[in-house]
N, C-alpha and C positions, 0 to 999 in steps of 0.2 A: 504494500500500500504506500503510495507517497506520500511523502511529510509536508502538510498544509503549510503555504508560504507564510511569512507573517509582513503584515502589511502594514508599509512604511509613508515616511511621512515627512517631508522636508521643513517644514514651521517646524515640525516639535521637534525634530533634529538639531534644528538651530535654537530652538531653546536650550536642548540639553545642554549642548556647545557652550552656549552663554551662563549655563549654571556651572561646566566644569569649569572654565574660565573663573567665575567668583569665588570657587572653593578654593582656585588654587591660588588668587589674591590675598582670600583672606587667612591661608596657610600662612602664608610666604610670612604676613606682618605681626601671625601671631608671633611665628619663628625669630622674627625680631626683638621681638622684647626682651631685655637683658634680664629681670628680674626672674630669676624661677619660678616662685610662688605663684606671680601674676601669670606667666606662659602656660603652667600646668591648671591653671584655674580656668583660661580661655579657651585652654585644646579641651579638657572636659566638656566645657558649656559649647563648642563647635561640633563634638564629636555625633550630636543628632544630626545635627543640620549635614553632616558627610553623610552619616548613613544612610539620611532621605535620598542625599544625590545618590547613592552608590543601590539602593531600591530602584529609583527613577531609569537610572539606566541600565540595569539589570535587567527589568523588567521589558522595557524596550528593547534590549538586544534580543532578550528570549522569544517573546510575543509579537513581537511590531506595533505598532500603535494599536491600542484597543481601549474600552470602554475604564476601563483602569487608569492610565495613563495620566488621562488631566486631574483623577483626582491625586496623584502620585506626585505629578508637578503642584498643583496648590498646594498639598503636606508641605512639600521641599520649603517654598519660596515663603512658607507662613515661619516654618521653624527659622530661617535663614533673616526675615525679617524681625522676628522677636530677637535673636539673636542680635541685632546690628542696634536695637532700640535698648538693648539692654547693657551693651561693651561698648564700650566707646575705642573704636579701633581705625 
């Protein structure tokens, strides 16, 4: 039996794009901060908002765009926004 395509999708692609891009921004500057305490307190409180990415696009590679997907990206972009409203970074 063949294996059902999974059906893609160039917007959301380019979202994802645009989300790995912020993950990897807001890595870079946690990675900056010289204070220990403060960096391992930031990477904690970022480590949702990676997961969400690393869901978001798992899920898309797996399946292709489906019925799942946008609400995978709203999760993302909600933790990712509470996250920037609450660190000042």
């Amino acid at each position: 039996m063949a294996k059902k395509r999974r059906k893609l999708n160039k917007d959301f692609e380019k979202k994802i794009y645009s989300s790995k891009k912020n993950v990897e921004l807001i890595l870079a500057k946690i990675y900056d901060i010289d204070d220990e305490d403060i960096q391992k307190e930031y990477i904690s409180a970022f480590n949702s908002v990676v997961y969400l990415y690393d869901e978001l696009k798992e899920d898309y590679e797996q399946k292709g765009f489906n019925d799942n997907s946008e609400a995978f990206l709203k999760k993302y972009k909600n933790a990712f926004n509470l996250f920037e409203s609450e660190f000042e970074i």
